[in-house]
Backbone as CSV, one residue per row, in Angstrom:
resi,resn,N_x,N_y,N_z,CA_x,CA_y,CA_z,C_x,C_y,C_z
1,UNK,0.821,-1.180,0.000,0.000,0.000,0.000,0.872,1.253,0.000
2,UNK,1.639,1.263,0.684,2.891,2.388,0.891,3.590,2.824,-0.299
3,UNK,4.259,1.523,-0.740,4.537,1.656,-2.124,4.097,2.184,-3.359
4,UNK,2.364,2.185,-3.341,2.083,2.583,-4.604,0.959,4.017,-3.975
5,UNK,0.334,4.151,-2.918,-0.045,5.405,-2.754,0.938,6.752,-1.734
6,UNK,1.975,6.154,-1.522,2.907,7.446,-0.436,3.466,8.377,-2.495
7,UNK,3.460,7.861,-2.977,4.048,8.389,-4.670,3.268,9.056,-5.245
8,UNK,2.268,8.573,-5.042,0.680,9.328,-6.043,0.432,10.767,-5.287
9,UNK,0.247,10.598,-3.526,0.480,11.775,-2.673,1.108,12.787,-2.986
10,UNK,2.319,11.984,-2.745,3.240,13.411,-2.949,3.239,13.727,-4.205
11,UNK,3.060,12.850,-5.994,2.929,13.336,-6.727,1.443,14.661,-6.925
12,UNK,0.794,14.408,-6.144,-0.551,15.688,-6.370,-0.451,16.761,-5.422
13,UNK,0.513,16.525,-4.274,0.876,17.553,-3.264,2.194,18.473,-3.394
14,UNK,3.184,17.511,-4.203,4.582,18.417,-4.328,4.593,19.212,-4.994
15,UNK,5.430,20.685,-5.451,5.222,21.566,-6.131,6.307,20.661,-7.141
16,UNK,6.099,21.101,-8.552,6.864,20.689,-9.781,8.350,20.652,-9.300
17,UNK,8.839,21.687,-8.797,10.461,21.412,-8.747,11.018,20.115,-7.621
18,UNK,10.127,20.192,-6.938,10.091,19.340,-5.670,9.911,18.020,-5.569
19,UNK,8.984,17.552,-6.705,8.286,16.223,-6.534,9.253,14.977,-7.139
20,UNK,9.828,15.168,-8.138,11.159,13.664,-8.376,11.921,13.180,-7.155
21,UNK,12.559,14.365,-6.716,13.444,14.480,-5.414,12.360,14.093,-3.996
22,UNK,11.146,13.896,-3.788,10.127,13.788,-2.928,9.847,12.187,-3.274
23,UNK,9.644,11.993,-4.270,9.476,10.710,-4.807,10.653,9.500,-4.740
24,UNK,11.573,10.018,-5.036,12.858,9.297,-4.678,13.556,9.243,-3.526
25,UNK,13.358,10.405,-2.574,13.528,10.033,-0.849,12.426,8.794,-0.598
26,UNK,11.124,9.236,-0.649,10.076,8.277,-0.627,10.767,6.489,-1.466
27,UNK,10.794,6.302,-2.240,11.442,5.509,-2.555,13.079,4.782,-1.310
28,UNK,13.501,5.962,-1.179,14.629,5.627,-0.887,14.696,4.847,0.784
29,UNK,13.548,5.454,1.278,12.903,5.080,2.588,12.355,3.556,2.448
30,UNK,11.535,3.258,1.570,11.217,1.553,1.334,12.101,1.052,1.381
31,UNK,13.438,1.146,1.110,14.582,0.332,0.584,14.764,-0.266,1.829
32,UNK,15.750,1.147,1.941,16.193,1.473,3.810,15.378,0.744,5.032
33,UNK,14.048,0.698,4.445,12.848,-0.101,5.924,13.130,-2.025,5.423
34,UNK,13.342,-2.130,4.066,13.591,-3.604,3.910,15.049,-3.463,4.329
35,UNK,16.057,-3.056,3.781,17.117,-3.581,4.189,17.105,-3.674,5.826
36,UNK,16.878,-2.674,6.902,16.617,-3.116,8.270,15.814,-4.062,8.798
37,UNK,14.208,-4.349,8.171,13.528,-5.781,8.331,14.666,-6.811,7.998
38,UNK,15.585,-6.877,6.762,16.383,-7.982,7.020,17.323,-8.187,7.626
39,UNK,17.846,-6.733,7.856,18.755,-7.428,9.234,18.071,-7.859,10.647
40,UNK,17.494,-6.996,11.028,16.878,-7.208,11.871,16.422,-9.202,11.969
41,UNK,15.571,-9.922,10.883,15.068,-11.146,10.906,16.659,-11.834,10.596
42,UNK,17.486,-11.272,10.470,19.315,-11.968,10.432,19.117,-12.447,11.857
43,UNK,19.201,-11.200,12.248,20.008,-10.920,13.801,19.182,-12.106,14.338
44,UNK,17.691,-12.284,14.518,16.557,-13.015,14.858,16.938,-14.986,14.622
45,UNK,17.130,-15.120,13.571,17.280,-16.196,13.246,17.282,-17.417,13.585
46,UNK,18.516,-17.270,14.525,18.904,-18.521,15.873,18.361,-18.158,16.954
47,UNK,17.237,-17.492,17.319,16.542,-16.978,18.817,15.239,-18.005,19.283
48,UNK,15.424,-19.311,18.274,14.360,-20.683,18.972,13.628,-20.714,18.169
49,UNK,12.531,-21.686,18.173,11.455,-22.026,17.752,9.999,-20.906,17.366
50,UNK,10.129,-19.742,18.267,9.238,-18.341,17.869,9.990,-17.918,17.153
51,UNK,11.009,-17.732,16.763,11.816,-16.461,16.575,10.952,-15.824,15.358
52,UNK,9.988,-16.638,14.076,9.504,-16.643,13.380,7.737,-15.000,13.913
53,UNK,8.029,-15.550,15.102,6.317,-14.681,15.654,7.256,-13.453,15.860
54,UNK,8.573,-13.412,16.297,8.854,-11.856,16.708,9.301,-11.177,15.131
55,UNK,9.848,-11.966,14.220,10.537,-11.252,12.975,8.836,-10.821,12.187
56,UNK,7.801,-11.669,12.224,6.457,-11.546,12.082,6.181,-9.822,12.714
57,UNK,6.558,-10.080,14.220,5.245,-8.552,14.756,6.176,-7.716,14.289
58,UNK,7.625,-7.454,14.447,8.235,-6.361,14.748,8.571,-6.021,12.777
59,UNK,7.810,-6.854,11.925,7.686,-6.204,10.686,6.256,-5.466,10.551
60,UNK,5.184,-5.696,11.567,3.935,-4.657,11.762,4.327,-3.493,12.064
61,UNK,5.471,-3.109,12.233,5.541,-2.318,13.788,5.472,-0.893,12.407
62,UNK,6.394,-0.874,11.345,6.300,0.285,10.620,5.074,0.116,9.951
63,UNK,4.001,-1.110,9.518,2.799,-0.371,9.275,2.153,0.126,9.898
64,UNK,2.283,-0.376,11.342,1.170,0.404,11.913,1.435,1.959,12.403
65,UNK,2.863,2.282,12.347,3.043,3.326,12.241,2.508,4.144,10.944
66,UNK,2.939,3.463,9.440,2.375,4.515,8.513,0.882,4.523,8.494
67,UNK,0.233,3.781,9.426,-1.228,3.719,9.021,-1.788,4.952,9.834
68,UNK,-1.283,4.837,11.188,-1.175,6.259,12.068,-0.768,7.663,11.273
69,UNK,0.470,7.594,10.922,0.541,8.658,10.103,-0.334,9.199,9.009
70,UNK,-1.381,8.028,8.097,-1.798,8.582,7.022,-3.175,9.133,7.689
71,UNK,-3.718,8.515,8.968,-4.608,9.385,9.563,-4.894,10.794,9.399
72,UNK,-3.716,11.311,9.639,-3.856,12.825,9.717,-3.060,13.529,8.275
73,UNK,-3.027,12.713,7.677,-3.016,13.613,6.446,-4.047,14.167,5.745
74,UNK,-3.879,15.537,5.352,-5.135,16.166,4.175,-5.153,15.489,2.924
75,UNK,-6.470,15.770,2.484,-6.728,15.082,1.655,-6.173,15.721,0.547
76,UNK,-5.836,14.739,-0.566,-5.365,15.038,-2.005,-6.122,16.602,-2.549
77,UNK,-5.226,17.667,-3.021,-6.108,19.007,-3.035,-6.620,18.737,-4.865
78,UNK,-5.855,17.727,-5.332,-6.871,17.533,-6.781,-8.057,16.810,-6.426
79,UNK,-7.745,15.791,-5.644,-9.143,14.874,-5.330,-10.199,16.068,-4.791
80,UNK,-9.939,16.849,-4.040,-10.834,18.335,-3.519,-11.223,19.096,-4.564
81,UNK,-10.732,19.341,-5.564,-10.813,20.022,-6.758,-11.567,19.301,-7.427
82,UNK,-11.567,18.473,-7.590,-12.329,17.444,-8.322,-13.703,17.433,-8.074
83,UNK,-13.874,17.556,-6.187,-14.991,17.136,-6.284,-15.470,18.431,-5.602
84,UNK,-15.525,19.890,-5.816,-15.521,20.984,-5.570,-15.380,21.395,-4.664
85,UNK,-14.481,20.980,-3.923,-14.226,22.272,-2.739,-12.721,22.333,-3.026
86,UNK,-13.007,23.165,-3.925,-11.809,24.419,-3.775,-11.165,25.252,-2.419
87,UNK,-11.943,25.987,-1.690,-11.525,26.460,-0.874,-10.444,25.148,0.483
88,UNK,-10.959,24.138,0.669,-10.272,23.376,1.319,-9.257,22.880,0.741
89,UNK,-8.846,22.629,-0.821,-8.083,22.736,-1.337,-6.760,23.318,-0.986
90,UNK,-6.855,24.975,-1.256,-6.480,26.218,-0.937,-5.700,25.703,0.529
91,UNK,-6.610,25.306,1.081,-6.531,25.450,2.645,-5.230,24.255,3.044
92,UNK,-5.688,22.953,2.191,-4.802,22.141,2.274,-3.906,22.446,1.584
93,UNK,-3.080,23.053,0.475,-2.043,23.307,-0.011,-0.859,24.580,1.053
94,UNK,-2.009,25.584,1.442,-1.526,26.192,2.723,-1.154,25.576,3.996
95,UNK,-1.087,24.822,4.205,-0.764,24.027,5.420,0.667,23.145,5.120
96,UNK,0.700,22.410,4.154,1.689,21.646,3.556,2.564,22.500,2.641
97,UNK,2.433,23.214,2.063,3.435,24.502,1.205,3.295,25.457,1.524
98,UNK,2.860,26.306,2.487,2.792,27.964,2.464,1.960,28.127,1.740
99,UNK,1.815,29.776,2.058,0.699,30.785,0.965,0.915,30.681,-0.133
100,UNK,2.053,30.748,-0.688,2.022,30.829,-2.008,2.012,29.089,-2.644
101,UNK,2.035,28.497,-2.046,1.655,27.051,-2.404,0.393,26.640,-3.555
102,UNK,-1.106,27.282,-3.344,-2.210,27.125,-3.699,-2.182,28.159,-5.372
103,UNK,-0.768,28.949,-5.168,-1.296,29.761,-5.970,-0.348,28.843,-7.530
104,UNK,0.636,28.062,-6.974,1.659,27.249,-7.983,0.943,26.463,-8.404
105,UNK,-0.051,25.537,-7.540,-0.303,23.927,-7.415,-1.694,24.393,-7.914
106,UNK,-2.130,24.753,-7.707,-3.942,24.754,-7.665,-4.260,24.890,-9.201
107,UNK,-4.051,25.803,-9.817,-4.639,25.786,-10.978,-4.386,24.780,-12.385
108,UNK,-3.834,24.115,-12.593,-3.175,22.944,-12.901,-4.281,22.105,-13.196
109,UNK,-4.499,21.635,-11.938,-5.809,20.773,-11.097,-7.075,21.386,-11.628
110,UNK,-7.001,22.643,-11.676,-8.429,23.197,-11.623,-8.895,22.694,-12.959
111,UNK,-7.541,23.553,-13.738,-7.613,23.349,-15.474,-8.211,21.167,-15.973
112,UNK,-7.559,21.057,-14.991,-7.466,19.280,-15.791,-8.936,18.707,-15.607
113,UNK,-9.824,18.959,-14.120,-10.686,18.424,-13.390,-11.627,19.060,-14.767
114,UNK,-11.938,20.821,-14.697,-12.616,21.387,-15.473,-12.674,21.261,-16.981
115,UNK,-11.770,20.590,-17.514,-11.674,20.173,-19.124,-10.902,21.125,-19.486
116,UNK,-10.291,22.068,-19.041,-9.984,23.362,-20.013,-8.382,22.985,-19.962
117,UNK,-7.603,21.814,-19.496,-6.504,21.687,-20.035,-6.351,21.148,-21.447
118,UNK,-5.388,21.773,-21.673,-5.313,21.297,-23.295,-4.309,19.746,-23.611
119,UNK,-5.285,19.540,-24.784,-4.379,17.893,-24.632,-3.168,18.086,-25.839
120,UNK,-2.217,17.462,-25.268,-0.859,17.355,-25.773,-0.403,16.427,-26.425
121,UNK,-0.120,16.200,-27.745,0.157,14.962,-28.211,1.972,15.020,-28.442
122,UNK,2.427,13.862,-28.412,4.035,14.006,-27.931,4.801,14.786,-29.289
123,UNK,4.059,15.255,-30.212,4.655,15.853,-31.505,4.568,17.862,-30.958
124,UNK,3.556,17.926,-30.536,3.540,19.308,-29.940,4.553,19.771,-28.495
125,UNK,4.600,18.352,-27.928,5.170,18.704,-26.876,6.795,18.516,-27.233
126,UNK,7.181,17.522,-28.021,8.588,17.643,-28.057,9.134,19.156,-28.908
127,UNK,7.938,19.337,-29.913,8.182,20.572,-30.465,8.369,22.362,-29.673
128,UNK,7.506,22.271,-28.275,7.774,23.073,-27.430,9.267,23.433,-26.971
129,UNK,9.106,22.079,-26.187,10.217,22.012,-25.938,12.504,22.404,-26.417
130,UNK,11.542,21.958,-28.095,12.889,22.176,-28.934,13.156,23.581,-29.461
131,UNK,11.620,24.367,-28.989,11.760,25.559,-29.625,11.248,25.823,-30.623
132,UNK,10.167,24.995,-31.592,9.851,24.718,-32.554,8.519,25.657,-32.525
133,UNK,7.732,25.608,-31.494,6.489,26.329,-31.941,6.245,27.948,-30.428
């Protein structure tokens, strides 16, 4: 679960310059939590006949921490956009980025939810990009 929604999060919450580098700490943290579950069930190994029930709980121990944590997170401010409340939006981008947060992130969202983003086919966009149009 961690794996595939802590990415999507921060992809709809990070501001553009922010979010690869947000995504790849995030990443870099899964690694880091398996490589310690396996030492940890190393260290465990030769500790008897349970040793199997403690390498078991004490791999709960960080979900039930991220499950605590996702408690109190705000909700996705596109999923809010989406389903019109804007202003809590606003509210949630202010809390997690500053004031000027809502004013980077928000309209983006607004444009995509509302239809009025424009669709891009990869011939226009590489052409932007190269300077072409």
């Amino acid at each position: 679960m961690a794996s595939v929604l802590s990415p999507m999060y921060i992809a709809e919450t990070a501001p553009s310059q922010m979010r690869g580098r947000m995504v790849a700490i995030n990443q870099l943290t899964i690694v880091i939590g398996i490589l310690v579950t396996n030492l940890v069930n190393y260290s465990l190994r030769n500790e008897g006949d349970d040793a199997w029930r403690w390498m078991m709980g004490l791999g709960a121990v960080p979900s039930a921490l991220f499950l605590i944590g996702v408690i109190f997170l705000p909700e996705s401010p596109h999923w809010l956009v989406k389903a019109g409340a804007d202003e809590k939006a606003t509210e949630n981008l202010q809390r997690i980025g500053g004031l000027d947060m809502p004013r980077i992130a928000l309209q983006p969202s607004k444009d995509l939810c509302r239809g009025r983003a424009q669709k891009q086919t990869t011939k226009t966009f590489l052409a932007k990009r190269c300077g072409l149009l």
